[in-house]
C-alpha positions as CSV (number, residue, x, y, z in Angstrom):
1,X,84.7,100.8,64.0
2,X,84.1,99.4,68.2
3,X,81.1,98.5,68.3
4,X,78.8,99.9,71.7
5,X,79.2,97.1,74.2
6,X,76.1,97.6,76.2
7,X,73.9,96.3,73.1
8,X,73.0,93.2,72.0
9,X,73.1,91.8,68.2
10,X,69.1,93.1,68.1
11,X,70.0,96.2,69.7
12,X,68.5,96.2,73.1
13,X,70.2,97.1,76.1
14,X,72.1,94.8,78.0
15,X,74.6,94.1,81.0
16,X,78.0,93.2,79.7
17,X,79.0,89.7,80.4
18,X,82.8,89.9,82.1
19,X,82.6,86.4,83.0
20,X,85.2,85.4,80.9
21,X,87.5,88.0,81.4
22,X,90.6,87.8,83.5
23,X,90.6,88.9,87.1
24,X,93.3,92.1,87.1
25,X,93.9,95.0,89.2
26,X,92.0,97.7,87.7
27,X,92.6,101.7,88.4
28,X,90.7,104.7,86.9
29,X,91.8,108.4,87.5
30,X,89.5,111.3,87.2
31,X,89.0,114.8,87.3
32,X,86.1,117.9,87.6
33,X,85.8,121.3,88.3
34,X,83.5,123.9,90.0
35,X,83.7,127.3,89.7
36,X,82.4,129.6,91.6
37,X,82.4,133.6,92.8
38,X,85.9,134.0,94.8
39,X,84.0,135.0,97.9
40,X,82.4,131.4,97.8
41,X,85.9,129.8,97.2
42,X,87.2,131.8,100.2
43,X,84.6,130.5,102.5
44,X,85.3,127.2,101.5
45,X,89.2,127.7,101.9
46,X,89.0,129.9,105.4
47,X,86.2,127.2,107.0
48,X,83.7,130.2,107.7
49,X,80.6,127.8,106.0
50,X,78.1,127.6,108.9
51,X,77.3,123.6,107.3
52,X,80.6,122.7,108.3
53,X,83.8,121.8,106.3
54,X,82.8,121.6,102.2
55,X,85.9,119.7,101.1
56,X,85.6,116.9,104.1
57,X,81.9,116.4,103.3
58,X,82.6,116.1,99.7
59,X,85.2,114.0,100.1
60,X,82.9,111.7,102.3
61,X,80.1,112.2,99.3
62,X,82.7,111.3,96.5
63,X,83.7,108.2,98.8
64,X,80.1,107.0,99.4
65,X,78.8,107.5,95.4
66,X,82.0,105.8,94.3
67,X,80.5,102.7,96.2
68,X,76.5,103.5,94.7
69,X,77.8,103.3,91.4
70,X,75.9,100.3,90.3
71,X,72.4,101.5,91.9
72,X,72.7,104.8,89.7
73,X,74.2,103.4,86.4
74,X,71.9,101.2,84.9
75,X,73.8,98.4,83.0
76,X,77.0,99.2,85.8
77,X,78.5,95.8,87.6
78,X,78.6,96.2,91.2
79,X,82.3,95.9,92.0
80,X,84.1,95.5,95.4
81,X,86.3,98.6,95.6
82,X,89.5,97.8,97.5
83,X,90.9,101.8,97.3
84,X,89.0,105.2,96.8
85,X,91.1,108.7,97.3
86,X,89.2,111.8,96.4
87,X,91.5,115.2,96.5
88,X,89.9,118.2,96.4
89,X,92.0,121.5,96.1
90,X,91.3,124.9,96.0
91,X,92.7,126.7,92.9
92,X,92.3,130.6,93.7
93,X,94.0,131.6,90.3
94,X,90.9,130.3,88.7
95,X,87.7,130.7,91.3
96,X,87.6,126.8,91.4
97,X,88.0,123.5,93.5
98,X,89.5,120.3,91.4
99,X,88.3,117.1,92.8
100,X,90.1,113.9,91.5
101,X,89.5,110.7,92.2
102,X,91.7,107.5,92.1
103,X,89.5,104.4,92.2
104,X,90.9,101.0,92.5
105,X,89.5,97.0,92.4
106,X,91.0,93.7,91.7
107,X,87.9,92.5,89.2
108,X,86.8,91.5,85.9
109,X,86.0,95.2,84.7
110,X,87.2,98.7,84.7
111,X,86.4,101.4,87.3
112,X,85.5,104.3,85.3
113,X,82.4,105.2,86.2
114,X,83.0,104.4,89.7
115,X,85.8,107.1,89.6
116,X,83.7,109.2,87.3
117,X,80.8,109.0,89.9
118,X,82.7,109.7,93.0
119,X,84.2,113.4,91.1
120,X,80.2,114.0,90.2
121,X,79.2,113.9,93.3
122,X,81.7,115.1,95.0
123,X,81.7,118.7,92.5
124,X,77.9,118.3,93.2
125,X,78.2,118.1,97.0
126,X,80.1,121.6,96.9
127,X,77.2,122.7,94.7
128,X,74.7,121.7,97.3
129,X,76.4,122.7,100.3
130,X,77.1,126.3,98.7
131,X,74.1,127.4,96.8
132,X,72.8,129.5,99.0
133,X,75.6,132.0,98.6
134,X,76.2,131.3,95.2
135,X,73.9,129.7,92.5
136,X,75.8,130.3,89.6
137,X,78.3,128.0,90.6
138,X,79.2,125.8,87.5
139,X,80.8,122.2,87.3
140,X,82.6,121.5,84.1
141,X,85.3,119.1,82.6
142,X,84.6,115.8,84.7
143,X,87.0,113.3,82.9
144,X,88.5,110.4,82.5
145,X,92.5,111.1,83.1
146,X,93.9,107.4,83.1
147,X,92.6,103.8,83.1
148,X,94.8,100.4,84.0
149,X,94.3,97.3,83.5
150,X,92.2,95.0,82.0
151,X,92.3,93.5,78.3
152,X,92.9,97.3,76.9
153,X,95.3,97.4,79.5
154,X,96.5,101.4,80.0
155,X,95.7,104.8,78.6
156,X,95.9,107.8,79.4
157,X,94.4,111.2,78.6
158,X,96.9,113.5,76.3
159,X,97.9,117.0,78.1
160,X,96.3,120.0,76.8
């Protein structure tokens, strides 16, 4: 069984040494949800929020947090993020707004959490931005979709 990497042999916390690990291009994708009442969504689609546009200041949000990663994550390396791409999309079908993020580096360790933070806070910056028209707005599924690179090298999340 893996052992939790974030413990030492006594079992305290501890920051992972990546010192010794090679230098690759590293890329995680993820993905969240927030749904909401369709009158919210339609706000958000047709511009009419009196804050401005939702899905540019999320994107913005998503952006920023992506690069705050290691000031929120305890036991996170701070990484120098060569690429950050937040989509955010408006799925009427289903009363939400899919945000997924694509974060890159050239580094020693993953981006996950970097890409993991950047849909958190992006879903959260809808949240915020929107409350006062709907609080019962619920974020839900934030994921991992696909990692590359690295000594595990690439995996990917199955469909369905």
């Amino acid at each position: 069984m893996p052992k939790l990497t974030h413990f030492n042999e006594s079992g305290e916390a501890h920051m992972v040494d990546v010192g010794g690990k090679a230098v690759t291009e590293r890329v995680a994708v993820t993905e969240g949800y927030i749904r909401m009442q369709p009158e919210t969504l339609q706000l958000i689609i047709n511009g009419g929020h009196k804050k401005g546009d939702v899905l540019a200041i999320a994107r913005i949000a998503g952006i920023m947090a992506s690069k705050k990663t290691a000031e929120l994550i305890p036991l996170c390396h701070p990484l120098p993020l060569t690429h950050v791409e937040i989509d955010l999309s408006a799925q009427t079908d289903q009363n939400r707004v899919r945000c997924q993020a694509t974060v890159k580096t050239t580094g020693q360790t993953g981006v996950e959490m970097e890409a993991l933070t950047a849909t958190s806070c992006a879903l959260l910056t809808i949240y915020d931005m929107c409350k006062a028209v709907d609080r019962g707005m619920v974020i839900e599924a934030v994921q991992l979709l696909e990692k590359a690179g690295g000594k595990s090298g690439h995996w990917q999340r199955n469909p369905g």
